[in-house]
C-alpha positions as CSV (number, residue, x, y, z in Angstrom):
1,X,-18.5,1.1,12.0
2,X,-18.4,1.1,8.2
3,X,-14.6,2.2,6.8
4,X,-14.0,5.4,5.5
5,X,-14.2,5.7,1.6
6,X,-11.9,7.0,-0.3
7,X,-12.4,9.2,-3.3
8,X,-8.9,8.7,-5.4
9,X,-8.5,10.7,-9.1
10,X,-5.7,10.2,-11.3
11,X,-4.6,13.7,-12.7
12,X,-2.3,15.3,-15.3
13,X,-1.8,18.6,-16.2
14,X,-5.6,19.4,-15.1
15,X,-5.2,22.7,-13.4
16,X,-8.4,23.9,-15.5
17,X,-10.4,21.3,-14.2
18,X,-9.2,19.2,-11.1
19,X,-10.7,22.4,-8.5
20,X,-14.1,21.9,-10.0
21,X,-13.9,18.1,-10.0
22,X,-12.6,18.1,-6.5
23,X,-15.5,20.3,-5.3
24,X,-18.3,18.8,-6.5
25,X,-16.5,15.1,-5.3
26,X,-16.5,16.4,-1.7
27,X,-20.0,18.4,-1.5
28,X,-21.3,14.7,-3.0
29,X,-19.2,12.3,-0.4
30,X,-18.6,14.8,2.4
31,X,-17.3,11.8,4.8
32,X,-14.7,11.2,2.1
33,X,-11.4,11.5,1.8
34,X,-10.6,12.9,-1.2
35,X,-7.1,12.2,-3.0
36,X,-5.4,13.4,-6.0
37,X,-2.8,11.3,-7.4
38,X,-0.5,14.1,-9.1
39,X,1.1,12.1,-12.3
40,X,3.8,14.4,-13.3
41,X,2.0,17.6,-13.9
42,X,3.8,20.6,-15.8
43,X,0.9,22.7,-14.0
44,X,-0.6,23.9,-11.2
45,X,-3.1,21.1,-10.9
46,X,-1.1,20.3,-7.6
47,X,-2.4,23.7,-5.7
48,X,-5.8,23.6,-7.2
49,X,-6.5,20.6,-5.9
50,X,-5.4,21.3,-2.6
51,X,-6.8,24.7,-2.5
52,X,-10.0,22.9,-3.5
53,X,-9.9,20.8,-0.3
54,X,-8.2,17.4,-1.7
55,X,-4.9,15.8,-0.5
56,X,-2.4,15.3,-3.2
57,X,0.1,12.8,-3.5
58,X,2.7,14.4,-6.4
59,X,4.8,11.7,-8.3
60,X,6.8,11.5,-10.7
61,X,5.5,11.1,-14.5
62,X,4.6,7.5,-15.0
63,X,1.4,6.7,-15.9
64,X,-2.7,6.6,-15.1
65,X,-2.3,3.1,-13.5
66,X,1.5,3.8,-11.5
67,X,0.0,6.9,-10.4
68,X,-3.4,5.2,-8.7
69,X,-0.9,2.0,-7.4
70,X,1.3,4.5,-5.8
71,X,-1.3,7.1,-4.5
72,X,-3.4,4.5,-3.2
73,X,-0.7,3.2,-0.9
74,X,-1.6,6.9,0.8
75,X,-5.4,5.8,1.6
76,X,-6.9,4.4,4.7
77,X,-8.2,0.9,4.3
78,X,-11.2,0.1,3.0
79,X,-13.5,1.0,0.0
80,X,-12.3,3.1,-3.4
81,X,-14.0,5.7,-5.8
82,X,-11.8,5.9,-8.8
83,X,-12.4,9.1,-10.7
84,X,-11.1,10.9,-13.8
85,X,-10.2,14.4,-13.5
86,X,-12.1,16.0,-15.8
87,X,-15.5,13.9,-14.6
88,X,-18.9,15.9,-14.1
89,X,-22.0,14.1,-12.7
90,X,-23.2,11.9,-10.0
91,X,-21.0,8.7,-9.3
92,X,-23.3,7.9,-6.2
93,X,-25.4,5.0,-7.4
94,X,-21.8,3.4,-7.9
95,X,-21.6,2.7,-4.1
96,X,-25.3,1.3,-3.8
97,X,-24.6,-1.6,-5.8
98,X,-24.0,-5.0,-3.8
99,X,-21.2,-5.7,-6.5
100,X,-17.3,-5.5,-5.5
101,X,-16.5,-3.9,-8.5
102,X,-18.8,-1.0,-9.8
103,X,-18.4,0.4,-13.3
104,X,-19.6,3.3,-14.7
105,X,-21.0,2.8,-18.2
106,X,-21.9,6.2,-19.9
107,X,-25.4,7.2,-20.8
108,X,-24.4,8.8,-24.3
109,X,-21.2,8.4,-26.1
110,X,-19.3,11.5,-26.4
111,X,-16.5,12.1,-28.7
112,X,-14.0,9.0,-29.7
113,X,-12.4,7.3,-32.4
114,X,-13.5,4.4,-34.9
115,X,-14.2,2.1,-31.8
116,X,-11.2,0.0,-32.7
117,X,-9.4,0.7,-28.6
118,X,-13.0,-0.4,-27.1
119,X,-13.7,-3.3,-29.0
120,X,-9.7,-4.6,-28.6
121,X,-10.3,-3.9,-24.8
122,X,-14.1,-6.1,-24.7
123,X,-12.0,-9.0,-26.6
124,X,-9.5,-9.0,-24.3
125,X,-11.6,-8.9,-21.0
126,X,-14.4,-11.8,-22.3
127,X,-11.1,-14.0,-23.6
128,X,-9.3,-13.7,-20.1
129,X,-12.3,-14.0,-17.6
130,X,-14.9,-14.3,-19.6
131,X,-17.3,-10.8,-18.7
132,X,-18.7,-9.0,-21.6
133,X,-17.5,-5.4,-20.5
134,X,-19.8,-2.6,-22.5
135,X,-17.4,0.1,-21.0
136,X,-13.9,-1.9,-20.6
137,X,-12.1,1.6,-20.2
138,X,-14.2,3.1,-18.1
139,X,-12.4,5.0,-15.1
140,X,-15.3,5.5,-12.7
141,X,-15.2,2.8,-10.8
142,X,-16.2,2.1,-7.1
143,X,-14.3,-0.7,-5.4
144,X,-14.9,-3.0,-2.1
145,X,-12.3,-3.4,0.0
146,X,-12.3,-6.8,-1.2
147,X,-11.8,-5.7,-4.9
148,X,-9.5,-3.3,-4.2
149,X,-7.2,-6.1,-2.2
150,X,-7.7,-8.1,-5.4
151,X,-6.8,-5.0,-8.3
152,X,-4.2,-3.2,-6.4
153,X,-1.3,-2.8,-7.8
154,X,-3.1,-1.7,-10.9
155,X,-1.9,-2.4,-14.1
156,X,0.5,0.5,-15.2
157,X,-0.8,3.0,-18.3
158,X,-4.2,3.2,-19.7
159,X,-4.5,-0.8,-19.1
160,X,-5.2,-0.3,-15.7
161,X,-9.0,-0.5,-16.2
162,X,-8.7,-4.0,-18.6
163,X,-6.4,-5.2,-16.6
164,X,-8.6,-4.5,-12.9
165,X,-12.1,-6.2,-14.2
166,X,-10.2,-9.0,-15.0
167,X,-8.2,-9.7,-11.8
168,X,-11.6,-8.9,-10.0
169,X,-13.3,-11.3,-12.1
170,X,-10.4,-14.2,-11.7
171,X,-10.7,-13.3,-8.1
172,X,-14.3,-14.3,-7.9
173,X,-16.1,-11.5,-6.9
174,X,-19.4,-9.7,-8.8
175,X,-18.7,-7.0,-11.2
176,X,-21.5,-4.8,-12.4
177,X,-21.9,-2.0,-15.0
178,X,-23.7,0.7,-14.1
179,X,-25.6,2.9,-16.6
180,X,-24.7,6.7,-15.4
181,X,-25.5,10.0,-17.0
182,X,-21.8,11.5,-17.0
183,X,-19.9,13.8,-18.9
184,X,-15.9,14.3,-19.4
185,X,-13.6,15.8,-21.6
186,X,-13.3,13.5,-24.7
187,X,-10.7,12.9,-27.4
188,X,-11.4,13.3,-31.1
189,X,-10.7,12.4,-34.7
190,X,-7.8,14.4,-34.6
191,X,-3.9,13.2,-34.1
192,X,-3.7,14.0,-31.0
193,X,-7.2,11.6,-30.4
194,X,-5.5,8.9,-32.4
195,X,-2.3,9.2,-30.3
196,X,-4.4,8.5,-27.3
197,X,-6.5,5.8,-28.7
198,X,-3.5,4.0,-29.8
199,X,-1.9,4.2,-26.5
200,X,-4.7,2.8,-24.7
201,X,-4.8,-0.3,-27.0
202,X,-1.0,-0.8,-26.6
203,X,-1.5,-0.3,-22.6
204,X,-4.6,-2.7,-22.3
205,X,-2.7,-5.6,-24.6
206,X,0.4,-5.6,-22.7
207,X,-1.6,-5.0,-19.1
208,X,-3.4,-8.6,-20.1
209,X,0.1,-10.1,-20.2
210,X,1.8,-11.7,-17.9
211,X,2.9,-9.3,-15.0
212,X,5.7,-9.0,-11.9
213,X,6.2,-6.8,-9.1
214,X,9.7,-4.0,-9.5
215,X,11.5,-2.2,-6.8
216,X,8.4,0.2,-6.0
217,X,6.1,-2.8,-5.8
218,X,4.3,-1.7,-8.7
219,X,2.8,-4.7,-11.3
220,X,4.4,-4.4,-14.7
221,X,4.2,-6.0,-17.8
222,X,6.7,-8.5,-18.2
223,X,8.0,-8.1,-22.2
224,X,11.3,-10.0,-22.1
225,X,9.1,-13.0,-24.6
226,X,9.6,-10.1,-27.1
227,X,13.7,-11.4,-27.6
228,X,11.7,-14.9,-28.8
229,X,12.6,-13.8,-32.5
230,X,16.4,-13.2,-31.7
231,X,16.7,-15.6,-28.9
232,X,14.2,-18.2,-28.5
233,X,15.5,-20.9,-26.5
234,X,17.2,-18.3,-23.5
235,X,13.7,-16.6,-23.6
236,X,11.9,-19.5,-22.9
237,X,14.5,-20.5,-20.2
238,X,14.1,-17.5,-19.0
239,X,10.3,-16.8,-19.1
240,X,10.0,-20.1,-17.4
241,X,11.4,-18.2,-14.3
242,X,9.8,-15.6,-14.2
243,X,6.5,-17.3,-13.9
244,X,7.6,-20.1,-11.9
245,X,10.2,-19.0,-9.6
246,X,10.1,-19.1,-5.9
247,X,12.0,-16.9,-3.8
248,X,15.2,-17.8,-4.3
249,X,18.2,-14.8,-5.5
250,X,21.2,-15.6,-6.9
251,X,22.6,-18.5,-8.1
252,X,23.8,-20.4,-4.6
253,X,20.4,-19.2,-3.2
254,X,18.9,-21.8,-6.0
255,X,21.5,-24.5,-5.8
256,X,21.1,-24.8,-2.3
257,X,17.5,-24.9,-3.0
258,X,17.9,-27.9,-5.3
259,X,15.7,-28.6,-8.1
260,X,14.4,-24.9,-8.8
261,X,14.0,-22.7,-12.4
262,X,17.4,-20.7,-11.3
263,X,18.9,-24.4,-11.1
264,X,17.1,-25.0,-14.5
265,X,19.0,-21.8,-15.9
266,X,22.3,-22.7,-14.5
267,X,22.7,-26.2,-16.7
268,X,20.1,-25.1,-19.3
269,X,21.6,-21.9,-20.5
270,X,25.4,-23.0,-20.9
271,X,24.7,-26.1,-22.4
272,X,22.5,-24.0,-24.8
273,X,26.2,-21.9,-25.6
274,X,28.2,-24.7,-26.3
275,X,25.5,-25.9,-28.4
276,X,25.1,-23.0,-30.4
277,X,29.2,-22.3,-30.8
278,X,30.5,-26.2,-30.0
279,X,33.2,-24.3,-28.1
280,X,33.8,-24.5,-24.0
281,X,34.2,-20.8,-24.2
282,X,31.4,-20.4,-26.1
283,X,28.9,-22.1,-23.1
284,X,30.9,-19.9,-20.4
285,X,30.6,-16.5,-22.1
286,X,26.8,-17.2,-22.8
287,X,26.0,-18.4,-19.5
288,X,28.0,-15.8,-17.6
289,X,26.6,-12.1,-19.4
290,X,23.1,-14.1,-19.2
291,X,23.3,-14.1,-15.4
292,X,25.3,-10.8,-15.3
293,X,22.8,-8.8,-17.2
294,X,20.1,-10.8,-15.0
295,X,21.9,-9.3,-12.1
296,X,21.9,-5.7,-12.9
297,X,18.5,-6.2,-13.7
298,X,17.1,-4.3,-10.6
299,X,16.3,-1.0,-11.5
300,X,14.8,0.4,-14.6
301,X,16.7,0.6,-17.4
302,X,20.2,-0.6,-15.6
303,X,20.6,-3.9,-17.8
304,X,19.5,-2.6,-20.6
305,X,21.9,0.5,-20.4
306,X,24.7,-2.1,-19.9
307,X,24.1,-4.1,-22.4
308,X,23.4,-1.1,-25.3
309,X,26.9,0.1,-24.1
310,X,28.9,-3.2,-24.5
311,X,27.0,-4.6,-27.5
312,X,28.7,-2.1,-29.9
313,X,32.2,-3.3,-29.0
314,X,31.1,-7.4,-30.0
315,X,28.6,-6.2,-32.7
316,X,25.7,-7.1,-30.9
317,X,22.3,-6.1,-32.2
318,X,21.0,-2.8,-31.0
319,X,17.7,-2.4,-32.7
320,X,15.4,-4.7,-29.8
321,X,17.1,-3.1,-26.7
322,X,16.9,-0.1,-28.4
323,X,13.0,0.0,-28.9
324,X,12.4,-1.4,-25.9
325,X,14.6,1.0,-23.6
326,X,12.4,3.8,-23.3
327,X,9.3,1.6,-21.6
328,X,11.6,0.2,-19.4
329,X,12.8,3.5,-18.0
330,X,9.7,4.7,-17.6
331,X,8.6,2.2,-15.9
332,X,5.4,1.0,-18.5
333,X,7.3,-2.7,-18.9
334,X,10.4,-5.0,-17.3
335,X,12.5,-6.9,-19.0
336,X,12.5,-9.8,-16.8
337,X,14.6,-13.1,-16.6
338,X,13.6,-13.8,-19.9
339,X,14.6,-10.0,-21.4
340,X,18.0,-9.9,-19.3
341,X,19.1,-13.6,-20.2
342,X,18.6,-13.2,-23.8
343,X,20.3,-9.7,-23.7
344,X,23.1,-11.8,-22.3
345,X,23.1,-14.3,-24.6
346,X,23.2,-12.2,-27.2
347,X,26.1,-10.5,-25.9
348,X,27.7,-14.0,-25.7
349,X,27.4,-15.5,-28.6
350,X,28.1,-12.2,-30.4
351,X,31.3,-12.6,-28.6
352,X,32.5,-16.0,-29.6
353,X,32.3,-14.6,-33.1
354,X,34.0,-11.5,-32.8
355,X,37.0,-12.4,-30.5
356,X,39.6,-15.0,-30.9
357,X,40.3,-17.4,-28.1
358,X,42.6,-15.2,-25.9
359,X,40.2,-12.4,-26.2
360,X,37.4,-14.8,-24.9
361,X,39.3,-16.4,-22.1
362,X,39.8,-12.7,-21.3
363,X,36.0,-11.8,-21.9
364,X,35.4,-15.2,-19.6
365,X,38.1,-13.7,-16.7
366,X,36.2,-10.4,-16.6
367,X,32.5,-11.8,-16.6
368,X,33.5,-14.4,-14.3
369,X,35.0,-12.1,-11.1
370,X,31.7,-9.6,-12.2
371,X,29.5,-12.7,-11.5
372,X,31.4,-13.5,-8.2
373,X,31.1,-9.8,-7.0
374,X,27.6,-9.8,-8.0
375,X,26.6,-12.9,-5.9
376,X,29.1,-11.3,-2.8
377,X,27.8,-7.5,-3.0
378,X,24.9,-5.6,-4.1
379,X,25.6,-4.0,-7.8
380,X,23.0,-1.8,-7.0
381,X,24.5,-0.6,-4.1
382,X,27.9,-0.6,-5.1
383,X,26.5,1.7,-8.4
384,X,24.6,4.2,-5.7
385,X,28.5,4.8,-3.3
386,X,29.4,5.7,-7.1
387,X,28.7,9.3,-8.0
388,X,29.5,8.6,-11.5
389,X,27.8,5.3,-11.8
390,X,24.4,6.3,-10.0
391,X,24.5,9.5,-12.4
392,X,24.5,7.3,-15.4
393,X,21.8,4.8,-13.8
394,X,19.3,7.2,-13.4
395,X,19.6,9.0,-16.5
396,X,16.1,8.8,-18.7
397,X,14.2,8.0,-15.9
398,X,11.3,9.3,-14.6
């Protein structure tokens, strides 16, 4: 018996449309199940949908591409529609195709910019898989169980499209274009158009990045190369973890495990301090915010909130964590082991300059027993027992 197809639409604030959308999905795929991935709405798209006959998953406000990885967890196995919410027309030929991954190339252009998101998004796709996409952002797509195994977690954002042809492409499995006659509400040459546009070429760039799996289990971009310019050397340390680490936490976890990129770390990133400072203290202090930074790093926004509120105190640079901050609340990007060992180092060596060398050995006392509790307890559960503390963590998050 074939599996049960799933019809699943990302929606925001589409109270105005969703009902119709909805309607017309299950009067054309009446064996469907039909589910509305809620992103955050201010409306009532919620209870039109449902009143319309779909099951709705509501979530917090994250994103196109968290919103479809964390509704589709809520589907039964087997094959996907993906659908916009504001779509009118016949996606049915998208499930008579033989491909894995069917996408839905529209008949006439409507509305849009200069071009310049589209042709970004083609380059991309050829350079990483090699598939010359006509409709890289296209979000009507119908997926085989095998291509959704392959794609899911999407990308988060508006990369989630670029970011699925290319894993289903890596993957080895046929990807198709399909010429459909299809209408949706479009964006103009207006600010708000350009706002949009710009957002999609941001999404699809960092979405074709290298990406790694946070607390929810959702793929993220990982953007912690973007401390090369302040930081190189602990960056590269630290990148070299995140792409080659097994499954080793924690520093005894790795020196048990021998040679390992946490061992790397461990000699690499002290020797890198007293380098930099040609001070003892100087390769302690570096080493030990690097890893304590690395192990707050388990929640959105938790090193980097630690680090913006200690680095005015040893005149540490603001400006990067600052920019960054707001994607890693939200969940768009993670800093990484390359992100939360430069942040340290930073923190560091900005110390060995602004303390003298009782206020370091002091510095090296406290980071020190925070290292040891961190390796003992959980920070992230001794920050949840903490009214205060878990107040603080999840403020600016989604």
């Amino acid at each position: 018996m074939a599996e049960r197809l799933t019809v699943l639409v990302a929606a925001r604030d589409e109270e105005r449309s969703i009902g119709e959308t909805v309607r017309a999905l299950r009067a054309a795929f009446p064996s469907a199940d039909v589910l509305v991935a809620d992103d955050g709405s201010r409306d009532s798209t919620s209870r039109a949908a449902e009143e319309a006959g779909a099951r709705v998953v509501r979530l917090p406000r994250l994103g196109k591409g968290q919103a479809l990885a964390l509704a589709e967890r809520e589907a039964g196995p087997g094959p996907l529609l993906l659908c916009d919410a504001d779509l009118e027309g016949d996606l049915g030929p998208l499930l008579e195709t033989e491909s894995d991954l069917a996408i839905a190339a529209f008949a006439e252009r409507q509305g849009g910019g200069f071009g310049i998101a589209k042709r970004a998004a083609r380059s991309l796709i050829r350079s990483l898989s090699g598939f010359d996409a006509r409709e890289p952002l296209s979000g009507q797509r119908a997926l085989s169980a095998a291509a959704r195994a392959a794609c899911f977690p999407t990308a988060p954002g508006f990369g989630c499209e670029v970011r699925m042809t290319i894993d289903a492409v890596r993957g080895g499995l046929s990807v198709e274009e399909v010429e459909l006659s299809l209408r949706h509400r479009s964006t103009g040459r207006d600010p708000a158009g350009f706002v949009h546009r710009a957002r999609q070429l941001l999404d699809a760039t960092l979405a074709c990045g290298p990406l790694a799996r946070n607390y929810r289990g959702l793929r993220l971009p990982l953007v912690g190369w973007m401390f090369a310019t302040r930081e190189p050397v602990v960056t590269a340390i630290g990148l070299a973890d995140d792409l080659l680490s097994g499954p080793e936490r924690g520093v005894r976890a790795h020196l048990r495990a021998g040679a390992t990129t946490g061992v790397l770390k461990a000699v690499a990133i002290p020797l890198y301090g007293y380098v930099r400072t040609r001070r003892l203290s100087g390769a302690f202090l570096v080493a030990l915010a690097a890893n304590f930074l690395n192990q707050l790093d388990t929640r959105p926004g938790r090193a980097l909130k630690a680090y913006l509120a200690l680095a005015p105190f040893v005149r540490a640079p603001l400006v990067p964590a600052v920019l960054i901050a707001p994607y890693d609340l939200r969940e768009m990007t993670m800093l990484g082991d390359a992100g939360s060992n430069a942040l340290g180092a930073m923190l560091g060596l900005s110390s060995v300059n602004r303390f003298t060398g009782r206020g370091r050995n002091l510095g090296i006392a406290v980071l020190a027993g925070l290292n040891l509790l961190g390796e003992a307890r959980s920070f992230g559960g001794l920050i949840e027992r903490n009214p205060l503390l878990a107040r603080l963590d999840r403020l600016g998050r989604a």
